[in-house]
PDBQT receptor file of N, H, CA, C and O in Angstrom, charges set to zero:
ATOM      1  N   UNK A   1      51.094  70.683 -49.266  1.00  0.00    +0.000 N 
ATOM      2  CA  UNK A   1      50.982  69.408 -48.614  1.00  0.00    +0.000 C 
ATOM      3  C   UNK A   1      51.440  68.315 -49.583  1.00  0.00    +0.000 C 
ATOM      4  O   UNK A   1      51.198  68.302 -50.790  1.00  0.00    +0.000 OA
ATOM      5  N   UNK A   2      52.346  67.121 -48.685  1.00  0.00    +0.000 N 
ATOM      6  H   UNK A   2      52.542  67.132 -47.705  1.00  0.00    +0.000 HD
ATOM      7  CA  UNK A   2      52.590  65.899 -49.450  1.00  0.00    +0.000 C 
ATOM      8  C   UNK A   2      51.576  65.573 -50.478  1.00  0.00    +0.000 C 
ATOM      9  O   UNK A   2      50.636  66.354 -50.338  1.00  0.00    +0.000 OA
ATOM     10  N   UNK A   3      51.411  64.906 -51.266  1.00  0.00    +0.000 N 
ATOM     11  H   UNK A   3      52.175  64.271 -51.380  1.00  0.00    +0.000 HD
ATOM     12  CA  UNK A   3      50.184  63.906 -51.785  1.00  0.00    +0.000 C 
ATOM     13  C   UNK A   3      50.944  62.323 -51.388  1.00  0.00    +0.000 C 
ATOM     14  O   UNK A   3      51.960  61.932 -51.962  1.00  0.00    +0.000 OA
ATOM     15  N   UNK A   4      50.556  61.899 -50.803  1.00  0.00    +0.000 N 
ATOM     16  H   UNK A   4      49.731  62.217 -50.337  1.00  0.00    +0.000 HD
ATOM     17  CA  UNK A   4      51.099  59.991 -50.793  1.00  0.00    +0.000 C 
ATOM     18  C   UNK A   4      49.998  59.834 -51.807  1.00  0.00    +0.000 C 
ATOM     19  O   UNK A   4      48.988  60.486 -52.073  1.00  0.00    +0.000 OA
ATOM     20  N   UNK A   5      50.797  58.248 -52.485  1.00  0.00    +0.000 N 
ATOM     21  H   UNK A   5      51.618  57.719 -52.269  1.00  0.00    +0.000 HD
ATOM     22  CA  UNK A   5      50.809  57.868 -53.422  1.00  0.00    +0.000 C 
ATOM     23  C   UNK A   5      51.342  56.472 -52.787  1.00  0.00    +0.000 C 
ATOM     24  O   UNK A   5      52.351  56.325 -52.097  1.00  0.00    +0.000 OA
ATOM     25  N   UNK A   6      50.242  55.308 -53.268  1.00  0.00    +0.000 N 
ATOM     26  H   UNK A   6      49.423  55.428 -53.829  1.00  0.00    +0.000 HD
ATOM     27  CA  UNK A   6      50.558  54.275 -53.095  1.00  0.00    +0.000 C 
ATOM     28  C   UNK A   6      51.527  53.639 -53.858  1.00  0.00    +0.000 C 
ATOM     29  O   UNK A   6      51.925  54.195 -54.882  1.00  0.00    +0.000 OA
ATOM     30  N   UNK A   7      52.091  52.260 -53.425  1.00  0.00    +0.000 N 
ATOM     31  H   UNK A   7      51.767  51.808 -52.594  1.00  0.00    +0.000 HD
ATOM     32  CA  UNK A   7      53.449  51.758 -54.206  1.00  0.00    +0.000 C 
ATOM     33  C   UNK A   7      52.794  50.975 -55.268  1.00  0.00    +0.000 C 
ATOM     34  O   UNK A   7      53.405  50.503 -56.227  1.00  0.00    +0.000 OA
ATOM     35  N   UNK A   8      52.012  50.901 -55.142  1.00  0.00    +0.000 N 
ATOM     36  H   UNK A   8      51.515  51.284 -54.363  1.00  0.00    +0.000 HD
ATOM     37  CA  UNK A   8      51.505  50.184 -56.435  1.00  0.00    +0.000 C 
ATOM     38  C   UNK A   8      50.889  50.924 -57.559  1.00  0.00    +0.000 C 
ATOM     39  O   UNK A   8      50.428  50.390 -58.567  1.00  0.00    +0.000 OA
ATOM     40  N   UNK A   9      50.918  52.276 -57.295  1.00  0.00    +0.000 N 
ATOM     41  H   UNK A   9      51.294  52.710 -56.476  1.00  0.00    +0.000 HD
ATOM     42  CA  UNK A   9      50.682  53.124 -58.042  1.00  0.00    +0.000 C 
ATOM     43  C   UNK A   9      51.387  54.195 -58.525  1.00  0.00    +0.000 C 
ATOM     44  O   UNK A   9      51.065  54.944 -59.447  1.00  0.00    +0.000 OA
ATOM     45  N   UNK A  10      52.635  54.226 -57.658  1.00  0.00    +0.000 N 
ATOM     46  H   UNK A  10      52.896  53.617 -56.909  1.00  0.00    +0.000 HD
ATOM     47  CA  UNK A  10      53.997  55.261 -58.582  1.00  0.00    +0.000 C 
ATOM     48  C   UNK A  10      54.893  54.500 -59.130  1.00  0.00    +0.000 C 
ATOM     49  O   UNK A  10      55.873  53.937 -58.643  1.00  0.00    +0.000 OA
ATOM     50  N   UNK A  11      54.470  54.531 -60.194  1.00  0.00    +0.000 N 
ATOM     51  H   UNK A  11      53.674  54.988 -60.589  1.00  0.00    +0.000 HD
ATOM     52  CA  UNK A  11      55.345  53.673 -61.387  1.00  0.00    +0.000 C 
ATOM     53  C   UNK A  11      55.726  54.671 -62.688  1.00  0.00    +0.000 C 
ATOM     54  O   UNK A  11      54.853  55.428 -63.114  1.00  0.00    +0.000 OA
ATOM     55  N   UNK A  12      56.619  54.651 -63.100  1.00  0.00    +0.000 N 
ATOM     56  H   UNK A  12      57.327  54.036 -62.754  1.00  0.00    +0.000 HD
ATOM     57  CA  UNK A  12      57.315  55.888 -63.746  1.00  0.00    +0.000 C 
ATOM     58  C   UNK A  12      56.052  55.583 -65.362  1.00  0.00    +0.000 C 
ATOM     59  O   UNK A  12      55.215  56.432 -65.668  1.00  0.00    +0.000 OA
ATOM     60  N   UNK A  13      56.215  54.320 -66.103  1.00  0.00    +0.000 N 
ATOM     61  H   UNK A  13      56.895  53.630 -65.855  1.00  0.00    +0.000 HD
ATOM     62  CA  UNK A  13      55.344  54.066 -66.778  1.00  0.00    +0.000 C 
ATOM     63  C   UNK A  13      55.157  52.263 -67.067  1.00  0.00    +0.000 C 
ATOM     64  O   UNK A  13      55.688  51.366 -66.412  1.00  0.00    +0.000 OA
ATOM     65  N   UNK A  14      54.266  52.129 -68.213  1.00  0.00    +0.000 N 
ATOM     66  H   UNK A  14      53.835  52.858 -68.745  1.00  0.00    +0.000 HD
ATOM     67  CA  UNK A  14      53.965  50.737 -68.173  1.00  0.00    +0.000 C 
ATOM     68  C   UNK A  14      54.525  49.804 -68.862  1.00  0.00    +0.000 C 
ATOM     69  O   UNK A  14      55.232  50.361 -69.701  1.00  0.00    +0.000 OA
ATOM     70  N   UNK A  15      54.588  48.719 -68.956  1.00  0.00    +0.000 N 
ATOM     71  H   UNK A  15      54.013  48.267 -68.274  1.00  0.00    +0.000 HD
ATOM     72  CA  UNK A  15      55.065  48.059 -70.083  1.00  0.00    +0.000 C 
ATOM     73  C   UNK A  15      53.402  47.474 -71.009  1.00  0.00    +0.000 C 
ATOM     74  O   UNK A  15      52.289  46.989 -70.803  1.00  0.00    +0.000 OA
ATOM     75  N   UNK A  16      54.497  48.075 -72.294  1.00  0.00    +0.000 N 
ATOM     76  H   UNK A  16      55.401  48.469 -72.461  1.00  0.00    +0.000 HD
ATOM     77  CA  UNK A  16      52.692  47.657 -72.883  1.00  0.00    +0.000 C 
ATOM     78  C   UNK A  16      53.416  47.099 -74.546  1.00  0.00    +0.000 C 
ATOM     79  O   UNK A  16      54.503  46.548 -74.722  1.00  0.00    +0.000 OA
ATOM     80  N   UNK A  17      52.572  47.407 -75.386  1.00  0.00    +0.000 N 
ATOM     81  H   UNK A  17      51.690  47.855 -75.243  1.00  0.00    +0.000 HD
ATOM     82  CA  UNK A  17      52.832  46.690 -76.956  1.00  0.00    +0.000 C 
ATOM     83  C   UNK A  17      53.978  47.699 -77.617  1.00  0.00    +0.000 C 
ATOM     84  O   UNK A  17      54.685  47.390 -78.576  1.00  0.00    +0.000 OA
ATOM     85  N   UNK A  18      54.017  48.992 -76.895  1.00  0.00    +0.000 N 
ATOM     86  H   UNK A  18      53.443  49.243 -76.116  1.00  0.00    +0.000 HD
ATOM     87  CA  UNK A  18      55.058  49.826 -78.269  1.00  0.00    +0.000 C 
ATOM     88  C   UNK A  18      56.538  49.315 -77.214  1.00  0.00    +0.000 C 
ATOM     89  O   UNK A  18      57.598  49.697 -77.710  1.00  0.00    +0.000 OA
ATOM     90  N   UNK A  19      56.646  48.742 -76.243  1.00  0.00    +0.000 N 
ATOM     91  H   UNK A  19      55.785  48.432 -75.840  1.00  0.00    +0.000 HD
ATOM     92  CA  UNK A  19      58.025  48.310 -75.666  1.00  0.00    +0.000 C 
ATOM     93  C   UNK A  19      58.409  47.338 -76.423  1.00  0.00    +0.000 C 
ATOM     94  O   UNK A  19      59.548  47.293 -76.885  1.00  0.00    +0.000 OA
ATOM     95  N   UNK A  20      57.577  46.510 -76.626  1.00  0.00    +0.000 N 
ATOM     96  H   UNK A  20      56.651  46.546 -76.250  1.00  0.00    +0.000 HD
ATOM     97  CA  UNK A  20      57.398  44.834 -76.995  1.00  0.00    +0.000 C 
ATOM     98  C   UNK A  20      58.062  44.978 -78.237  1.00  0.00    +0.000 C 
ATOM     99  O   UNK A  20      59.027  44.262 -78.502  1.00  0.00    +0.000 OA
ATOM    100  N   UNK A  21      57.601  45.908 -79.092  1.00  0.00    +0.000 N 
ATOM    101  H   UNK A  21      56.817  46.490 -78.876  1.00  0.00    +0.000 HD
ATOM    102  CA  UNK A  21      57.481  46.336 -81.043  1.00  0.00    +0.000 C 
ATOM    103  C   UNK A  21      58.950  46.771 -80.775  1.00  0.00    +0.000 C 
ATOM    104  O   UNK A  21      59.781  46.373 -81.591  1.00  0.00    +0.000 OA
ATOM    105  N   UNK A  22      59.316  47.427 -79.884  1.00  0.00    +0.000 N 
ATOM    106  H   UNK A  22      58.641  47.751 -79.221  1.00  0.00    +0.000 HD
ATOM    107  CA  UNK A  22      60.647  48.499 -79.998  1.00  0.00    +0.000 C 
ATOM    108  C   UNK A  22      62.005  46.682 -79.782  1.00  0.00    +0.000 C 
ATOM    109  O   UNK A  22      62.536  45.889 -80.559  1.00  0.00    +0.000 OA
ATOM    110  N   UNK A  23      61.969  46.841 -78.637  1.00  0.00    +0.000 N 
ATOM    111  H   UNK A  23      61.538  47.485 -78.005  1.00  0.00    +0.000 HD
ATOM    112  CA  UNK A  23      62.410  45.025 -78.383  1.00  0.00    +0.000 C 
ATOM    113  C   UNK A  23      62.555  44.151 -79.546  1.00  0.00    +0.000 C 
ATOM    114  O   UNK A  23      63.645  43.888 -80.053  1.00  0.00    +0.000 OA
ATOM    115  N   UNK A  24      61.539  43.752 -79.915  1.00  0.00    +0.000 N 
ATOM    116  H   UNK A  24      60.653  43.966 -79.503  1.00  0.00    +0.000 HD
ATOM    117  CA  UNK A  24      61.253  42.954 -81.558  1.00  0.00    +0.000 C 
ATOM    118  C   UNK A  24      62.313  43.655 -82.597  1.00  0.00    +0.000 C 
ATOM    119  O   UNK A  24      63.450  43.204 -82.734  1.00  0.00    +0.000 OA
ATOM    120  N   UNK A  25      62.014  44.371 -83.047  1.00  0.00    +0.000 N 
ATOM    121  H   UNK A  25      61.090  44.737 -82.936  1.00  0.00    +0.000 HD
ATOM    122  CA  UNK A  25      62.450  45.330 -83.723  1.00  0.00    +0.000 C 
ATOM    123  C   UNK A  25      63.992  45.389 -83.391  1.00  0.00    +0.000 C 
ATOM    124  O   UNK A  25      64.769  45.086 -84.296  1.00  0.00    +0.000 OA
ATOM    125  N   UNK A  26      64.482  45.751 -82.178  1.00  0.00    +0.000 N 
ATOM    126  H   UNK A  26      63.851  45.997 -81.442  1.00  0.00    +0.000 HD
ATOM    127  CA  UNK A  26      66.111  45.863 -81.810  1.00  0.00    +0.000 C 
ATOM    128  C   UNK A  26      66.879  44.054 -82.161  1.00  0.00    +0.000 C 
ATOM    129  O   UNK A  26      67.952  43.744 -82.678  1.00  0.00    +0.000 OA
ATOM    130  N   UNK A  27      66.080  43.449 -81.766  1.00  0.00    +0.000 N 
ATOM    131  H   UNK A  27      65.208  43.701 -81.345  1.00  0.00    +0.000 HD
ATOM    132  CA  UNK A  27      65.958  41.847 -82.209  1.00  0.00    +0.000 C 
ATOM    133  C   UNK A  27      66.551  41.496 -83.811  1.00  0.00    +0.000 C 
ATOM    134  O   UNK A  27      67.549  40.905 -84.222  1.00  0.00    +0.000 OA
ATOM    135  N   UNK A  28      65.350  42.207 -84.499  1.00  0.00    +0.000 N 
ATOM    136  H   UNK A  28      64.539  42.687 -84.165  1.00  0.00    +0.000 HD
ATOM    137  CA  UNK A  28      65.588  41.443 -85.506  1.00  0.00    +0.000 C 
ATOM    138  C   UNK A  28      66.820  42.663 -86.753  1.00  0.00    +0.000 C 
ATOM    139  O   UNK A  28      67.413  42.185 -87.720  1.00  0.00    +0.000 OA
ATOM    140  N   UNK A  29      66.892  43.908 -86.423  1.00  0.00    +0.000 N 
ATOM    141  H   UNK A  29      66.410  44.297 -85.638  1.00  0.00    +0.000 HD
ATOM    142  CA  UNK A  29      68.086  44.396 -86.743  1.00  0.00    +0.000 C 
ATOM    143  C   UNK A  29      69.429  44.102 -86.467  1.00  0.00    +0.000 C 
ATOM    144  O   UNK A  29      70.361  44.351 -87.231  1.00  0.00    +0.000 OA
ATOM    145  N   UNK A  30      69.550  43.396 -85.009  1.00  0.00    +0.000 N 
ATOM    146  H   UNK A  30      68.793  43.193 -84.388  1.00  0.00    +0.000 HD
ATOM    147  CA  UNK A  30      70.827  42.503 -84.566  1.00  0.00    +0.000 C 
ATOM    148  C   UNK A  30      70.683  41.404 -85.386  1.00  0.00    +0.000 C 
ATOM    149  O   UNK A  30      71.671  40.671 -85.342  1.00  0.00    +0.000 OA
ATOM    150  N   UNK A  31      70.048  41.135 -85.914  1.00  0.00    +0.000 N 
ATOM    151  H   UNK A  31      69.245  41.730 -85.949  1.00  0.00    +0.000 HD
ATOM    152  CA  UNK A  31      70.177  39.702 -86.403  1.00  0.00    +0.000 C 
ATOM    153  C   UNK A  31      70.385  39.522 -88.614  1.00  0.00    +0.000 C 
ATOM    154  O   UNK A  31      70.725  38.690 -89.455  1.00  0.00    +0.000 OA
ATOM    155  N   UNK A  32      69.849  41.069 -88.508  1.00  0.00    +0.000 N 
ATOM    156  H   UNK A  32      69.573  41.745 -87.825  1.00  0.00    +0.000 HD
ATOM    157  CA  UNK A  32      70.306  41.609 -89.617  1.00  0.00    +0.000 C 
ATOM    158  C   UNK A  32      71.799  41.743 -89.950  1.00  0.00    +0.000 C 
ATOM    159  O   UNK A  32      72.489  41.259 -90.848  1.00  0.00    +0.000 OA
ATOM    160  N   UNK A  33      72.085  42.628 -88.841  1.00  0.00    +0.000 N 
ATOM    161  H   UNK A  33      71.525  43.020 -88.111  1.00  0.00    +0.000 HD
ATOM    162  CA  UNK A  33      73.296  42.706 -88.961  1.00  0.00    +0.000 C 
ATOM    163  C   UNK A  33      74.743  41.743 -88.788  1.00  0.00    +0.000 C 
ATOM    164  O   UNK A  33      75.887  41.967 -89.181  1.00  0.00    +0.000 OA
ATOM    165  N   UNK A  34      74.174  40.606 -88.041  1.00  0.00    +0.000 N 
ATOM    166  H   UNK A  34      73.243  40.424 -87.722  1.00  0.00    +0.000 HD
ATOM    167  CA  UNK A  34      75.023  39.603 -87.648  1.00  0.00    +0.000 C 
ATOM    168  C   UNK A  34      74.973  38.390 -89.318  1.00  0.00    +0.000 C 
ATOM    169  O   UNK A  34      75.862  37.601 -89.636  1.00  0.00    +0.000 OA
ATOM    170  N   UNK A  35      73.896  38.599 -89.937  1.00  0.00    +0.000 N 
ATOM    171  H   UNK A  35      73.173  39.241 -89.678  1.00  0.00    +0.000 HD
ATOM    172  CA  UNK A  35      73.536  37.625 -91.481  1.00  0.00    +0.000 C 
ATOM    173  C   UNK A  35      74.977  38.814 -92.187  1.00  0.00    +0.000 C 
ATOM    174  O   UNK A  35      76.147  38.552 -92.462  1.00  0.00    +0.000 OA
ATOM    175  N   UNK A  36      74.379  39.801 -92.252  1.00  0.00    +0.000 N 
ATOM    176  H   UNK A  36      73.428  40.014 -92.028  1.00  0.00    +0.000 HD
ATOM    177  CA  UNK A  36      75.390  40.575 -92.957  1.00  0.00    +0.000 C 
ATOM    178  C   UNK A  36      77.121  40.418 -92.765  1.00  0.00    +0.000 C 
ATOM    179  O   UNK A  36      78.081  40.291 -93.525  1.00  0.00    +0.000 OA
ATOM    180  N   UNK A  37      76.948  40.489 -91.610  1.00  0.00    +0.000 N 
ATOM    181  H   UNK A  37      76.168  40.593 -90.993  1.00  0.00    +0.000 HD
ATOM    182  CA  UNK A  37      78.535  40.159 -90.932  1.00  0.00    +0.000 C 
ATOM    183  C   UNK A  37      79.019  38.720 -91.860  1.00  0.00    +0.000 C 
ATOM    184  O   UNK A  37      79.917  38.515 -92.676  1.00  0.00    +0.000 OA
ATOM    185  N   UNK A  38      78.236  38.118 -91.438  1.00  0.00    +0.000 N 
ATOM    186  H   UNK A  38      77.506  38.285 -90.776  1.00  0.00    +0.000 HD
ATOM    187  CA  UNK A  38      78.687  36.294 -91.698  1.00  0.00    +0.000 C 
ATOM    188  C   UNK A  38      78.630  36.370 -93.123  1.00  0.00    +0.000 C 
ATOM    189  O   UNK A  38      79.567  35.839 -93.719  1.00  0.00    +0.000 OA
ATOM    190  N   UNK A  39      77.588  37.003 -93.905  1.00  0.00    +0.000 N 
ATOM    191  H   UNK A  39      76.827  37.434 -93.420  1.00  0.00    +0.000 HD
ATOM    192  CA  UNK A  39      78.000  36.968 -95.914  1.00  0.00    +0.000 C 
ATOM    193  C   UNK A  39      79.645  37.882 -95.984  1.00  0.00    +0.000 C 
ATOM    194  O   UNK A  39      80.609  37.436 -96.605  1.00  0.00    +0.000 OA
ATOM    195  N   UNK A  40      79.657  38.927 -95.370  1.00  0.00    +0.000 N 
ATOM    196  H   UNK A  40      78.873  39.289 -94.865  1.00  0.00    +0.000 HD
ATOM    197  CA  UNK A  40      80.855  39.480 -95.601  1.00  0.00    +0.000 C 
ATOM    198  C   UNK A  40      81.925  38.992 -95.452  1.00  0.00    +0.000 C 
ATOM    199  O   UNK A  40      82.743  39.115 -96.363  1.00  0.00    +0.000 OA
ATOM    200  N   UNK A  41      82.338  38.144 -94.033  1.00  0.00    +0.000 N 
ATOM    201  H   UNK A  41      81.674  38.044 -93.293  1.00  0.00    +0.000 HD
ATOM    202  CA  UNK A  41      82.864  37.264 -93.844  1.00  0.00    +0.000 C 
ATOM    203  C   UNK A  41      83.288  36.495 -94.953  1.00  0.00    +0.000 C 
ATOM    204  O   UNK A  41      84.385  36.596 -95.504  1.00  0.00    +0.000 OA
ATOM    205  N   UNK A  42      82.238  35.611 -95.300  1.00  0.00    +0.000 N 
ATOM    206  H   UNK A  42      81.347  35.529 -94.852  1.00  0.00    +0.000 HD
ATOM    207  CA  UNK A  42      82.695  34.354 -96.561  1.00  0.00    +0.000 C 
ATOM    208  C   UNK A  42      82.908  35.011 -97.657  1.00  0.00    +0.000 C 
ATOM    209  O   UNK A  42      82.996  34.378 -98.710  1.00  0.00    +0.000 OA
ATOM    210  N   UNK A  43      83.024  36.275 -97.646  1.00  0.00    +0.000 N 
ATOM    211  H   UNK A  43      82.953  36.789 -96.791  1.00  0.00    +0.000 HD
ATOM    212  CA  UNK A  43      83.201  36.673 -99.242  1.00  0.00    +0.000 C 
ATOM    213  C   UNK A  43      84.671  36.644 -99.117  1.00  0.00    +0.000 C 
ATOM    214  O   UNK A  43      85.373  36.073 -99.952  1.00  0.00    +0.000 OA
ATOM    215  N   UNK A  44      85.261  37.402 -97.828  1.00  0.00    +0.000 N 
ATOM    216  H   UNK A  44      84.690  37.866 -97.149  1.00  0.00    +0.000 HD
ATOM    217  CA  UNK A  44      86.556  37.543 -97.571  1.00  0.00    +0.000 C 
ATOM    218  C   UNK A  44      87.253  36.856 -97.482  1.00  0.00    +0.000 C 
ATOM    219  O   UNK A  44      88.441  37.054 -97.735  1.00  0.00    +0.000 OA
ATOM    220  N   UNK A  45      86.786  35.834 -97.105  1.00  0.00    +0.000 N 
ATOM    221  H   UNK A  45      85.821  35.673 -96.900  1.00  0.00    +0.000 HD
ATOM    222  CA  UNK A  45      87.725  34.220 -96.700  1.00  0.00    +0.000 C 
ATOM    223  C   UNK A  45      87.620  33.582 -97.892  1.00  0.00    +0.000 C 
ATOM    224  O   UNK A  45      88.724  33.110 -98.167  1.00  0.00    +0.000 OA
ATOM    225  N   UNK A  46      86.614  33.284 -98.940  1.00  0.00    +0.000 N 
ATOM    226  H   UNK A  46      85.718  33.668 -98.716  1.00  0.00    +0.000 HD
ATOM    227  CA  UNK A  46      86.849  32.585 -99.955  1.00  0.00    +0.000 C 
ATOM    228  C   UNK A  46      87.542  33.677-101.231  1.00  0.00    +0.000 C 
ATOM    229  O   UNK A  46      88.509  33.233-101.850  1.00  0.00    +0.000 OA
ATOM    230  N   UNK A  47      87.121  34.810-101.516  1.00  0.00    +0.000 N 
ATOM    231  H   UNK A  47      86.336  35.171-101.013  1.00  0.00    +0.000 HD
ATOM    232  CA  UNK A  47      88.118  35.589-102.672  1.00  0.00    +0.000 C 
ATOM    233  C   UNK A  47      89.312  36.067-102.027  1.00  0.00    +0.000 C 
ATOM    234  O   UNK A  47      89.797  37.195-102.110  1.00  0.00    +0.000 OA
ATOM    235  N   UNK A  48      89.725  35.087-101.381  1.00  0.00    +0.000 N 
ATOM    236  H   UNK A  48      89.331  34.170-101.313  1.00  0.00    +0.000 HD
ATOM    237  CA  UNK A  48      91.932  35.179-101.751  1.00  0.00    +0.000 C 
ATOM    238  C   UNK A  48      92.574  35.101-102.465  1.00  0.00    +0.000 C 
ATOM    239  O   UNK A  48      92.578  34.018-103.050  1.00  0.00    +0.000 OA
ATOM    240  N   UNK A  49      93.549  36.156-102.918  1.00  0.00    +0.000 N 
ATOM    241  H   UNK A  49      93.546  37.035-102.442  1.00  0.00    +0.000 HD
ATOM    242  CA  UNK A  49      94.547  35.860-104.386  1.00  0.00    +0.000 C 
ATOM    243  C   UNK A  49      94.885  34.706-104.333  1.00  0.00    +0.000 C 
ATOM    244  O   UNK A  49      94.922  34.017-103.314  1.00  0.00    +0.000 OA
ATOM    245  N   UNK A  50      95.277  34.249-105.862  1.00  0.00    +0.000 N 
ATOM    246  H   UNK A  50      95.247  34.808-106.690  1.00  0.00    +0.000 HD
ATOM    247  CA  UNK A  50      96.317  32.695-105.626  1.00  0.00    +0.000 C 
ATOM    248  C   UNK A  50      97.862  32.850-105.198  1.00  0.00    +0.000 C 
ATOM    249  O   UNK A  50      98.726  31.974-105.232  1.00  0.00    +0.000 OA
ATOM    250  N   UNK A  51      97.968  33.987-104.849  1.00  0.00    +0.000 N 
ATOM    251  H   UNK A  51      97.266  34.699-104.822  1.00  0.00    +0.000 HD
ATOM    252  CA  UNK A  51      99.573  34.766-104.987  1.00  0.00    +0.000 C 
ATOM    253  C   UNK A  51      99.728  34.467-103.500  1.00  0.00    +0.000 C 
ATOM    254  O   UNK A  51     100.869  34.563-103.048  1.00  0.00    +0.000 OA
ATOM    255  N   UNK A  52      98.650  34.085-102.599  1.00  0.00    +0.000 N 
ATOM    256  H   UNK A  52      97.723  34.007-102.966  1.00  0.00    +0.000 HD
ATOM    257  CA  UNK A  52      98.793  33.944-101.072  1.00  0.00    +0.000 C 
ATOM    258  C   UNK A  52      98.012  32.777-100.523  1.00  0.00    +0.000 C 
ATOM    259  O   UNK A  52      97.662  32.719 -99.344  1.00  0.00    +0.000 OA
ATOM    260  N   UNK A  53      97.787  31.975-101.301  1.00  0.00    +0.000 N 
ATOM    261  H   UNK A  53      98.071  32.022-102.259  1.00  0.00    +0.000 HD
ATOM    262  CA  UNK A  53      97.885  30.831-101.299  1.00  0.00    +0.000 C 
ATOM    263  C   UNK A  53      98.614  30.113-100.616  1.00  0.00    +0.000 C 
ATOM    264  O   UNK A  53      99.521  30.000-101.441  1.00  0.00    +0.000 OA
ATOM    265  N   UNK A  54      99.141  29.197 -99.269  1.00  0.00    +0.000 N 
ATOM    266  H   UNK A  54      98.405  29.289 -98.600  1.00  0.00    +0.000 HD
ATOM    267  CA  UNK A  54     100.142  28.171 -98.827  1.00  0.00    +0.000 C 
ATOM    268  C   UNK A  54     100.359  26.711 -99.601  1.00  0.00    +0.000 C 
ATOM    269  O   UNK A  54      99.841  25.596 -99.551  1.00  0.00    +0.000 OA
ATOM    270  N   UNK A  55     101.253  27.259-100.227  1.00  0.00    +0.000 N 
ATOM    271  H   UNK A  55     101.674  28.165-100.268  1.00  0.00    +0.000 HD
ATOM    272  CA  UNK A  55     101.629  25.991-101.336  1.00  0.00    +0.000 C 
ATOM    273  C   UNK A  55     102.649  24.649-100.133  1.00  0.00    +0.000 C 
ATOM    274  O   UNK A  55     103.555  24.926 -99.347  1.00  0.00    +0.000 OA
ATOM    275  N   UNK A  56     102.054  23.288-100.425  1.00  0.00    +0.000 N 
ATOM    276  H   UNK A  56     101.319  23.063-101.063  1.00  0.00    +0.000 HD
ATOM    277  CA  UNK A  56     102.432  22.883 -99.203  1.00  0.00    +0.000 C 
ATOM    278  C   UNK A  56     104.228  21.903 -99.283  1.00  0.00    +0.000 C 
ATOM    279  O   UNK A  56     104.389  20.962-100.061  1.00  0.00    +0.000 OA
ATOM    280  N   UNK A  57     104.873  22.193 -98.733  1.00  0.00    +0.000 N 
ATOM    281  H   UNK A  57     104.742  22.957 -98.102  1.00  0.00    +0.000 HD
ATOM    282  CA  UNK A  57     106.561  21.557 -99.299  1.00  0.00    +0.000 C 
ATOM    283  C   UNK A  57     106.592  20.316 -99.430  1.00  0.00    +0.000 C 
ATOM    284  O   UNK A  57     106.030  19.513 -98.686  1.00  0.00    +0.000 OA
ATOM    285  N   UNK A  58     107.056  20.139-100.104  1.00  0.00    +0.000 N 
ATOM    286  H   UNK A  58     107.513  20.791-100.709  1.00  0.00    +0.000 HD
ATOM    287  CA  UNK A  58     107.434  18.004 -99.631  1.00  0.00    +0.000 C 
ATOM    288  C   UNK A  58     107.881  17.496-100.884  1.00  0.00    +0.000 C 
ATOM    289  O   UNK A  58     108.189  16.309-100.995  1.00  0.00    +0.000 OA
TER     290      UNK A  58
């Protein structure tokens, strides 16, 4: 036999504090990684040879 099961009660699972922590957590590693990006960045853009340098005509 069926079992019914109300709709307010088949819910696969809950949202509770270890979603929240996991979330947080995915958060602040993106944001790790985006600081990292942006130091790497300025390292690249400011240590250019002087050999490529645009020396300007006139």
């Amino acid at each position: 036999m069926v079992k019914i099961i109300p709709t307010d009660k088949a819910r696969q699972g809950r949202w509770g504090r270890h979603l929240l922590r996991i979330l947080i957590a995915a958060l602040l590693l993106a944001f790790v990684a985006w600081g990292a990006a942006e130091i790497y960045g300025e390292m690249i853009q400011t240590n250019t040879p002087a050999s490529q340098e645009q020396i300007p005509k006139g």
